[in-house]
Every structure is written in structure tokens, then in C-alpha cells.
N, C-alpha and C positions, 0 to 999 in steps of 0.2 A: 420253553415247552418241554413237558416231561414224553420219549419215545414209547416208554412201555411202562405200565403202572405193575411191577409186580405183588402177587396176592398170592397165599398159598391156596389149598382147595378147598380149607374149611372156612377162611375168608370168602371165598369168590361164595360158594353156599348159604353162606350167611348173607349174603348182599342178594342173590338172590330169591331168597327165602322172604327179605326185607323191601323187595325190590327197591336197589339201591343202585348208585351210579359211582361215576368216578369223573373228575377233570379232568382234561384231558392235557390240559394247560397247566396245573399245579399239584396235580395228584393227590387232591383232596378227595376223601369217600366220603360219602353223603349215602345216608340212612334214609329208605321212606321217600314216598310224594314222586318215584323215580321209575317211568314205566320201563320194562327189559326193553323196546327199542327205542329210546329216546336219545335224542340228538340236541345237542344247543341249547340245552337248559341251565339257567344261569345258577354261578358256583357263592358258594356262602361264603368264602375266603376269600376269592380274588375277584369275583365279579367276572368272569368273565364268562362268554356263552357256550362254554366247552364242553358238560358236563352229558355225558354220555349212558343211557343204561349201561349194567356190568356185560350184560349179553351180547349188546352192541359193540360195547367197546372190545370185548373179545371178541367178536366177528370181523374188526376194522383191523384185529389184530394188535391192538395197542394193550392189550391186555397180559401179562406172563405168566402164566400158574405155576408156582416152581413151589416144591415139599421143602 
């Protein structure tokens, strides 16, 4: 299980802009089809039902903006 998906700020904007998600479990980003508070939406890689809005997952905290 990945703790914190790090993304810089034009990343996390870009995912936002795309409404995009992240894994929460593999740290795969997925483009699109991904509303900002979505929970449990399953991941293109691993399959598995982690995949978080980028909004969400920055709210859970699982999210790190670092420059």
C-alpha cells in the first residue's frame, strides 16, 4: 500500500483540471471518468477498489504536494 502519492502542484492541477484520481494502493494516476470526491473506484493497473479523487485523496491526506 503506497502512504502518500507525492505530486507537485502542476501535477495535482492538471488532475484536477482532468478530474483525475490516484490509487491509493499502487499509486497509479488515472486521467478522466474520476469525480474530485470519489472513493473506491476501481484502478486500471491493479484492480483494485482504491482509486480516489485527487481532491479526496488530498483531504484523506494521502496526497503530498511537494515543488
Amino acid at each position: 500500500m503506497i502512504h502518500k502519492i507525492p505530486l507537485t502542484s502542476d501535477e495535482y492541477l492538471e488532475l484536477t483540471e482532468a478530474q483525475g484520481g490516484v490509487c491509493l494502493e499502487c499509486g497509479c494516476v488515472k486521467f478522466g471518468d474520476c469525480e474530485p470526491d470519489a472513493e473506491e473506484y476501481e484502478c486500471d493497473d491493479c484492480g483494485a477498489m482504491a482509486v480516489a479523487g485527487v481532491e479526496q485523496a488530498l483531504i484523506m491526506g494521502r496526497v503530498d504536494i511537494i515543488e
